[in-house]
Structures are given as structure tokens and as C-alpha cells.
C-alpha positions in Angstrom: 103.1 -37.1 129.0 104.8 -33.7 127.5 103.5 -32.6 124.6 106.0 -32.5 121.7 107.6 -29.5 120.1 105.7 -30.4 117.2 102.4 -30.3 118.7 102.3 -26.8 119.7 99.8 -25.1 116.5 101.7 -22.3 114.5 99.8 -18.9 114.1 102.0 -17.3 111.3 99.3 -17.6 108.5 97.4 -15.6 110.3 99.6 -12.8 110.0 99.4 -13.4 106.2 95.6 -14.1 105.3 94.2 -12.6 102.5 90.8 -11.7 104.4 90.8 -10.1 107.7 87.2 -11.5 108.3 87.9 -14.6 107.6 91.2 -16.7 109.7 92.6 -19.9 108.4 92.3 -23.0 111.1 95.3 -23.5 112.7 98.0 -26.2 111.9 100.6 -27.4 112.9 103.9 -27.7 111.3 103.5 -31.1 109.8 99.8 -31.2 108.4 100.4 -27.6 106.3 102.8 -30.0 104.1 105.6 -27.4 104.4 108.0 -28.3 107.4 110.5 -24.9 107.7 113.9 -25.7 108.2 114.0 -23.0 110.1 112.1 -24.9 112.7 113.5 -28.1 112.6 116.8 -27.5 111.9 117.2 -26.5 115.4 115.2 -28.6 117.2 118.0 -31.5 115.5 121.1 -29.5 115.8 119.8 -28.9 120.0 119.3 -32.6 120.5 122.2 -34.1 118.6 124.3 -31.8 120.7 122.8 -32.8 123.7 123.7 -36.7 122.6 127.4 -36.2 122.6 127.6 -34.6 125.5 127.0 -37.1 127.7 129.3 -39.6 126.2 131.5 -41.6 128.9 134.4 -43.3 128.7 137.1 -44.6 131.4 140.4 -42.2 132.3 142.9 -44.3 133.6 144.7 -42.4 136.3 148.4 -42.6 136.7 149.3 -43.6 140.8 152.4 -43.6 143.0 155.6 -42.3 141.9 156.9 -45.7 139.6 159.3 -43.7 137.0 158.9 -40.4 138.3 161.5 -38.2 140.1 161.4 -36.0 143.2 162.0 -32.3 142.6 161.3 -30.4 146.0 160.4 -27.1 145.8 161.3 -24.9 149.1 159.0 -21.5 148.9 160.8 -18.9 151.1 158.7 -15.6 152.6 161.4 -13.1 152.3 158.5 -10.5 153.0 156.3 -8.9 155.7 153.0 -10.1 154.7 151.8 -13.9 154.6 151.3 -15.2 151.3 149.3 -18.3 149.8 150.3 -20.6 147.0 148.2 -22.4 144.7 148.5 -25.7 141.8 146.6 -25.5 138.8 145.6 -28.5 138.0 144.0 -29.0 134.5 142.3 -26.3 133.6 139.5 -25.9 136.0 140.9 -27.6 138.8 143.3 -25.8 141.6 144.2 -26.1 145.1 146.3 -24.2 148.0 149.5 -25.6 148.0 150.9 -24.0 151.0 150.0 -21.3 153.6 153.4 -18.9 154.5 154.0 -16.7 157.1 156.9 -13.9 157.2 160.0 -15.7 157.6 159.1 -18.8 157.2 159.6 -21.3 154.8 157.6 -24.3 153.1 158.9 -27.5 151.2 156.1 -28.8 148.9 157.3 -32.6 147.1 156.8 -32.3 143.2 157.4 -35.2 141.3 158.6 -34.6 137.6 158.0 -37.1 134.8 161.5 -37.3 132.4 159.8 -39.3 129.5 156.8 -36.8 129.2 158.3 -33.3 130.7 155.5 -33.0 133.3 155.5 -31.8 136.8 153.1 -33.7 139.5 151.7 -33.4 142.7 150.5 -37.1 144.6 147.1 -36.3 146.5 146.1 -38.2 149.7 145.1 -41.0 147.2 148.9 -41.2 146.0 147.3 -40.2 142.5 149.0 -37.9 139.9 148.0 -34.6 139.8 149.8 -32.8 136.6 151.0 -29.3 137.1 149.8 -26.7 134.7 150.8 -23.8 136.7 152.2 -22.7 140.2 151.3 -19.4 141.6 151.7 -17.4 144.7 149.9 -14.2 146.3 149.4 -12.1 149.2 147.0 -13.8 151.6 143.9 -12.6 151.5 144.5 -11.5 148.2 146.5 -14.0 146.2 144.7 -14.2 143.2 144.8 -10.5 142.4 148.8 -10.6 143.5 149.7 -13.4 142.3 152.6 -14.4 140.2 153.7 -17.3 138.4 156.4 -19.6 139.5 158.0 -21.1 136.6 159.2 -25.2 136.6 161.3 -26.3 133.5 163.2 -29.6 132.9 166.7 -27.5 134.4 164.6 -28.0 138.1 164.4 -31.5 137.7 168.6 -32.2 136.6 169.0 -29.9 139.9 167.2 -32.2 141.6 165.2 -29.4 143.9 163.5 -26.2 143.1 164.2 -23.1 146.1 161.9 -19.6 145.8 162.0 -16.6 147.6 159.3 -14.3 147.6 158.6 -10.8 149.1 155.9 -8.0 148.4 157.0 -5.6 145.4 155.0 -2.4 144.9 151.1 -3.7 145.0 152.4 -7.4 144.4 154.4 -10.3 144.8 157.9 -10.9 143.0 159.0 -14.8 143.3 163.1 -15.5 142.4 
């Protein structure tokens, strides 16, 4: 068994005895009948932390497209270089969209949600992945080129969503 924090003698009084010769026995925190709070207050505030974190509960999922409408969004590559394009989903969570080469083109299905304002992506599961952000870069370097490509409620009356992008100056300019 692990000894406790508790258990571990203090040597502070040492550093204050009034002989030099002579050394007080050590102790612990509890048998000097003076607990500091500056050693338990800590040691509580570290494990009641600790509690919470691992609190669990269920998050219900939305799947399949029930209520939802489609809004396609057609990326264009208008430039010389190939460029990637990336979802943000929540906000530690992303994943390449769509790799696309000079000329070409890519269609990528969003779904947009009219009762909450939110744009979604279905994964192989056919579960909802909500948009936070859509961005595009050169490949190879999309992250430092990247730039964002906006969604708003206007996309989803149009019924589709069409980008072109091409390489301006060191980065990447999406109309």
C-alpha cells in the first residue's frame, strides 16, 4: 500500500528551533495539533477536481437526414496548385473534406438544419457531424494558407453552395 500524503514527516521546525544542539522529533502534520491550510487546502481542492472530471453521462447523437435539407457545396480549383479542404467539427475535432487538383472540381453534400441554423456533414455511420467551420489551403500547406469558407442560412434558401478558389499572393482566396 502507498503511503498517504499525510504520512510523509514535515521538517520545517527544524528550520525554526531555538537550539541548534538540540532538534525537535519529527511529526507529522496531524500529531503537531496544527494542520496548515496551506497543506491541506490543496491536497482537497486537487482531488475534488479530479472527481468531476470523470463524470459521464449519455450524448444522444442526431442520425440520418429526418428534417434536414441538402445544400451542396461544389468547391472549384480555379488555380495552378492542388489544394485541400477541411470541416471543423466541434472544437477539437476536424477532417479533410476534399482533395482538389487544378481544374477540377469537388461536390461535398451538406445538410443544413432550418429549426436550429446548423450546417452538417453525415459520416459513414449516417451520424450528424455539425459544422463549425470550413476551410481550404494549398496542399501541402493548407493550414498555413488556409481561408475560411463562409455558410449562412442565404446557402440553404439557394438550395446549393458553389466556390471557386485560386492561389493569391502567398495564399488562397475562396469566392
Amino acid at each position: 500500500m502507498l503511503p498517504s500524503l499525510f504520512d510523509f514527516p514535515i521538517n520545517i521546525l527544524v528550520v525554526i528551533a531555538p537550539k541548534r544542539d538540540r532538534l525537535p522529533e519529527k511529526t507529522t502534520p496531524w500529531s503537531s495539533g496544527k494542520v496548515k491550510i496551506r497543506y491541506v487546502l490543496p491536497a482537497m481542492l486537487a482531488f475534488t477536481s479530479l472527481a468531476n472530471a470523470v463524470e459521464l453521462h449519455q450524448v444522444i447523437v442526431r442520425k440520418g437526414t429526418d428534417g434536414l435539407d441538402m445544400v451542396p457545396l461544389t468547391i472549384s480549383n480555379a488555380g495552378k496548385e492542388g489544394i485541400s479542404c477541411n470541416a471543423d467539427f466541434a472544437h477539437w475535432y476536424s477532417e479533410g473534406i476534399a482533395t482538389i487538383e487544378p481544374g477540377e472540381s469537388a461536390r461535398v453534400e451538406l445538410w443544413f438544419d432550418p429549426k436550429t441554423g446548423t450546417f452538417t456533414i453525415l459520416n459513414d455511420k449516417r451520424e450528424n457531424l455539425p459544422v463549425e467551420r470550413l476551410w481550404c489551403g494549398l496542399a501541402g500547406r493548407a493550414y498555413a494558407t488556409r481561408v475560411q469558407i463562409a455558410l449562412d442560412r442565404t446557402d440553404a434558401a439557394k438550395g446549393k453552395r458553389e466556390v471557386s478558389c485560386g492561389k493569391q499572393q502567398d495564399g488562397l482566396a475562396c469566392r
